[in-house]
C-alpha positions in Angstrom: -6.4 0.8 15.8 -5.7 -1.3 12.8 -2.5 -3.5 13.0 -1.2 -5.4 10.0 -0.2 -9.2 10.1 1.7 -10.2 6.3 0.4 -13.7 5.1 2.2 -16.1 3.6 2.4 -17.2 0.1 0.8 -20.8 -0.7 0.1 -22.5 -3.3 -3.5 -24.9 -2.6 -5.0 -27.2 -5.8 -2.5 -25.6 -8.2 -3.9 -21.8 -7.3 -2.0 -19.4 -5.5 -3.6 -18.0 -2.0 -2.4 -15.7 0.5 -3.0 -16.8 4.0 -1.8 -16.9 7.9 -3.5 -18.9 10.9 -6.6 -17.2 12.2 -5.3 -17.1 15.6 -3.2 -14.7 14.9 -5.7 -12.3 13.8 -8.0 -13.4 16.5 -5.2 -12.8 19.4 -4.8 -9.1 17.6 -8.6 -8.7 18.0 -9.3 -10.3 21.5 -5.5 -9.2 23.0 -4.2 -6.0 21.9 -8.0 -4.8 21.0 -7.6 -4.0 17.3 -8.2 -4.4 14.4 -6.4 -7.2 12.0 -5.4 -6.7 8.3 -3.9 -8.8 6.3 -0.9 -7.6 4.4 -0.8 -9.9 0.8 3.2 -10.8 0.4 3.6 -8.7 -2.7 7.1 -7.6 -2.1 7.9 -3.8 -1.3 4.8 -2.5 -2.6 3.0 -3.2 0.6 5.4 -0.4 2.3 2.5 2.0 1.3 0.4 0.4 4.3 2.7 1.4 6.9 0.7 4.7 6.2 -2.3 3.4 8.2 -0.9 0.8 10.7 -0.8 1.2 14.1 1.3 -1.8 14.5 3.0 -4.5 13.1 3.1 -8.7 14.1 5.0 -10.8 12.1 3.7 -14.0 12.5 4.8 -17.8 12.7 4.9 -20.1 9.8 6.1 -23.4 8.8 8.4 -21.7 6.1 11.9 -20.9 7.0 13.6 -17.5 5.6 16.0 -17.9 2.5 19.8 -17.9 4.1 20.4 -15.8 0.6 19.2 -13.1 3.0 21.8 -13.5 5.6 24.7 -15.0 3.8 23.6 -18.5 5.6 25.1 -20.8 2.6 23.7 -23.5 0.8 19.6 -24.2 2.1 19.6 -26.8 4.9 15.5 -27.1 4.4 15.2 -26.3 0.3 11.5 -27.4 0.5 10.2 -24.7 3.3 10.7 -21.3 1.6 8.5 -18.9 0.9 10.6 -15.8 -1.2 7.5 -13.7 -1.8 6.9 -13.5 1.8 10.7 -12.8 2.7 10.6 -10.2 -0.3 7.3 -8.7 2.1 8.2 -8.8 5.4 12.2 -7.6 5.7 11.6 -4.2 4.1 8.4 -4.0 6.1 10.3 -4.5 9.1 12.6 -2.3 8.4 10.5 0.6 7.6 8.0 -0.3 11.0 11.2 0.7 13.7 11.9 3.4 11.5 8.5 4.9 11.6 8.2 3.9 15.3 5.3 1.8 14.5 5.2 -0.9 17.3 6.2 -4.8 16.2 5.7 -7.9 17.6 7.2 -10.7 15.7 6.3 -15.0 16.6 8.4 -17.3 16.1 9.3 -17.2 12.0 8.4 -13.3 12.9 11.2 -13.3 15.4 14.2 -14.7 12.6 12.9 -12.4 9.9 13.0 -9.2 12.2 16.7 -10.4 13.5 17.9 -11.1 9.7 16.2 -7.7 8.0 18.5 -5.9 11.3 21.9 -8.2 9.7 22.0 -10.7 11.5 21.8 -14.6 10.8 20.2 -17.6 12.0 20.5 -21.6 12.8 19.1 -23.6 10.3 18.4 -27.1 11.7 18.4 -26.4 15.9 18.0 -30.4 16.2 21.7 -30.7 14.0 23.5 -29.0 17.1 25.0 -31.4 19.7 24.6 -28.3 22.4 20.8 -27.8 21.5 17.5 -29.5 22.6 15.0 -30.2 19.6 12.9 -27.1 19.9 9.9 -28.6 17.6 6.7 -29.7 18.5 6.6 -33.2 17.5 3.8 -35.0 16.5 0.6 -35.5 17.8 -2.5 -33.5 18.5 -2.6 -29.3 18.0 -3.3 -29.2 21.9 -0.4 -31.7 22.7 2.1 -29.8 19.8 1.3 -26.3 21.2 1.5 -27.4 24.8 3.8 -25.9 27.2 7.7 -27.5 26.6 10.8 -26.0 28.4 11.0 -23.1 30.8 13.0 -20.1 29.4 14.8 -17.1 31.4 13.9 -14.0 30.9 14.9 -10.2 31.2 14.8 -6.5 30.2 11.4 -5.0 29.2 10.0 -8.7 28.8 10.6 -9.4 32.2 8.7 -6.3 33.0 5.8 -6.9 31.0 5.1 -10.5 32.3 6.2 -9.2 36.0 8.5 -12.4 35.9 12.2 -13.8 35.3 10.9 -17.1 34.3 8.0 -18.8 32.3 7.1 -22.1 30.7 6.6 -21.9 27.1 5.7 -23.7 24.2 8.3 -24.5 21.5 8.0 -25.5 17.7 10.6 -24.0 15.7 13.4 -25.7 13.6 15.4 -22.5 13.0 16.3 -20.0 15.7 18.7 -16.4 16.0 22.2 -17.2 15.4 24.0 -14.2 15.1 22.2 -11.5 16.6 20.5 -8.6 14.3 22.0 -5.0 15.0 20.6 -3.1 17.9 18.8 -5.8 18.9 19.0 -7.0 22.9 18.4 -10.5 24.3 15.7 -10.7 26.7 15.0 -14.5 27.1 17.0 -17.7 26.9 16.3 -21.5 26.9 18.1 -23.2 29.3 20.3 -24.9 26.1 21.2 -20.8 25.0 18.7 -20.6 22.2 17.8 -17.0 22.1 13.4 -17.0 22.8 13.1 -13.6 22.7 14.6 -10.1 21.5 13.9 -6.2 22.2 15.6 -2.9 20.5 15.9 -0.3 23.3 17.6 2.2 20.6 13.9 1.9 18.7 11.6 4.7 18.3 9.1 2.4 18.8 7.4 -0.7 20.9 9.8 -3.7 19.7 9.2 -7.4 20.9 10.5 -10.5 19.2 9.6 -13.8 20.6 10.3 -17.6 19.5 7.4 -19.6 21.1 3.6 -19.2 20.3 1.9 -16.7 22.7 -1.2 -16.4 20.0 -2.6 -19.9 20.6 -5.2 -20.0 23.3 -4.4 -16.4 24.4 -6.4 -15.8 26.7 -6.2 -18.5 29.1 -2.2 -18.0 29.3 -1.7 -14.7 31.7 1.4 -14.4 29.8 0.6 -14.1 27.0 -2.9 -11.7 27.8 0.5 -9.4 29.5 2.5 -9.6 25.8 -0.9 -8.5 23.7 -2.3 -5.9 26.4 1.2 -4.8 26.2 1.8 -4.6 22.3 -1.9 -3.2 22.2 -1.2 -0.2 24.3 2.2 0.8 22.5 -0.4 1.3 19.1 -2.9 3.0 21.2 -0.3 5.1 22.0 1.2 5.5 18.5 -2.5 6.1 17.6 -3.2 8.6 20.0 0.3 10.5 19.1 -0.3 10.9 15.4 -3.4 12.5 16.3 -1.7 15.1 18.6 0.7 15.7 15.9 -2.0 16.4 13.1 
């Protein structure tokens, strides 16, 4: 099985690179037992790899989508864009659900697959008076990634993690405003910020969550459930485009 995880675009001692955090790639290995590829952001041209994808995840990044994309306004964060990467991913999404090919989208993952469905998103979180700061503050990786706030959850998620409530990690600055067509809430934080989204009308797997289930994996059952869950939906999609050939 071969799923692919777009990278961002950075720019590192005036060169250009195209990157994403290992553990991503390492929780796709270890988790949902395939085999990560890195999809360059190089705009719509990447659609030709849906052709050999078993899966899709979207992953986190410090970068915040352009609200050009949603009708959001003026930028709220003008320095944490990354257009090449928004120019990748939406039309990948897109084209994933229609092709049934199974997507799980983390945290910046989760706001691009509810804004390439139409809907919008919250630029600053910490600006509402209702919300909680939902990022991770300073300090240590192990203390920033650590678990935060308990959220609610439902639907297929619930099912998957074989509970209505879990503690989770939180490190986001943006998070689903209006919600994306067809999409279906399945989590909330106890201030109403949406953690995670599904698509029952999908021909495919769909999971979208806000917190960080790829760091340390393994040792979080919940998270293990979320990757054992999102591998077997490409073994299946594997496993069916055989039959059909």
């Amino acid at each position: 099985m071969i799923v692919g995880i777009p990278a961002c675009a950075k720019t590192l001692a005036d060169m250009p690179f195209h990157q994403s955090p290992a553990r991503y790639a390492q929780a796709v290995l270890g988790g949902a037992g395939a085999l990560p590829v890195l999809i360059p952001p190089l705009g719509e041209a990447m659609l030709g790899l849906l052709d050999d994808l078993d899966g899709l995840l979207v992953p986190g990044s410090p970068s915040n989508v352009h609200p050009s994309h949603y009708d959001g306004g003026e930028s709220e964060t003008p320095d944490s864009h990354d257009l090449e990467r928004d120019h990748t991913t939406l039309p990948l999404i897109r084209a994933a659900i229609a092709r049934g090919i199974p997507v799980l989208a983390i945290c910046r993952g989760i706001q691009e697959l509810n804004v390439a469905l139409g809907g919008s998103l919250i630029q600053r979180v910490h600006a509402r008076e209702d919300k909680m700061d939902h990022r991770g503050g300073p300090g240590p990786h192990e203390q920033r990634y650590g678990p935060k706030h308990p959220i609610a959850v439902t639907g297929s998620l619930a099912r998957i993690l074989g509970t209505e409530s879990i503690t989770v990690n939180s490190l986001h600055g943006q998070a689903i405003d209006r919600l994306g067509d067809g999409l279906v809430v399945e989590a909330l934080a106890s201030d109403g910020t949406i953690e995670a989204v599904a698509m029952p009308s999908a021909p495919g797997w769909l999971l979208g969550v806000q917190w960080h289930p790829e760091w340390a994996f393994a040792s979080n059952p919940h998270s293990v459930a979320i990757f054992a869950a999102f591998g077997d939906a490409c073994r299946s999609r594997k496993t069916s485009n055989k039959k059909a050939a």
